[in-house]
N, C-alpha and C positions, 0 to 999 in steps of 0.2 A: 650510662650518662647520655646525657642529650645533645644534640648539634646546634651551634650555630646557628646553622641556617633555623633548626628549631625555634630558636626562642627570638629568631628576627621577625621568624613569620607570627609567632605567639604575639611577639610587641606589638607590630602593625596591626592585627586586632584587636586588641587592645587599646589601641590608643586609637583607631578609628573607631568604635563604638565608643571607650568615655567623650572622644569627641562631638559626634551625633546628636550620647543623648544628656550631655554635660555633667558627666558621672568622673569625679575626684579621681585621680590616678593617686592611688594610697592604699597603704594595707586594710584598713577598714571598710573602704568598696571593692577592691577588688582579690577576690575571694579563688581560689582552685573549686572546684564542683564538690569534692569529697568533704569541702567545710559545711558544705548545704546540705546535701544528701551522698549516704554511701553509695561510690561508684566503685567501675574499676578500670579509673582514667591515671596516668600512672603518677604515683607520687613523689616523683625526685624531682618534680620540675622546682625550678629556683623560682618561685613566684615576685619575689625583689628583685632581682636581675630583669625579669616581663615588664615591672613595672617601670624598673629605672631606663630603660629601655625606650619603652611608650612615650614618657615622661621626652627623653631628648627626639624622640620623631612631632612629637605635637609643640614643640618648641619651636616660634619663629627663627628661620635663617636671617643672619646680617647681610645685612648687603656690604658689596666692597666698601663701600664711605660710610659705611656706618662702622665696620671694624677698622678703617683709620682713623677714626672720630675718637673710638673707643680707646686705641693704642693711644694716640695723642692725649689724650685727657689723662689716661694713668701717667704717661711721662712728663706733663705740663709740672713746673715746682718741683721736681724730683732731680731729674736728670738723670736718672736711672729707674730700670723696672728688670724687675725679673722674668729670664728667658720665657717659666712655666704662665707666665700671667698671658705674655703677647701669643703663644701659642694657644690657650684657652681662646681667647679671643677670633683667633685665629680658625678655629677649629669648631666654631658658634653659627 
């Protein structure tokens, strides 16, 4: 199995070159090596996890007044919101 740390450092490359060269973070672009040609690079890596990964590192951070903006707007007309929504938020 693979580490952690493995597939943080996988993402970050990942989502630093679809960055660069404005390449989709998706299973259609991005490929393990042994879809293109046989290597013997190892194949248990979870290529979805790399990508879902990438996907939240190239994702702009909130700023603090932007995720109070955010909370206040899902609560505005409500007067209630769920715990999971303000921690999403929360955690953006």
């Amino acid at each position: 199995t693979r580490s952690d740390k493995e597939y943080a450092t996988s993402a970050k490359l990942v989502a630093d070159i679809s960055k660069f060269y404005n390449i989709p973070l998706d299973r259609s672009h991005i490929k393990p090596h042994r879809e293109i040609v046989s290597t013997s690079c190892p194949t248990d890596l979870d290529i979805d996890r790399i990508i879902r990964e990438a996907k939240a590192i190239n994702q702009p951070k909130l700023t603090d007044a932007q995720k109070l903006q955010k909370i206040s707007d899902l609560v505005q007309g409500t007067g209630q919101i769920g715990r999971w929504k303000i921690r999403r938020v929360l955690e953006s």
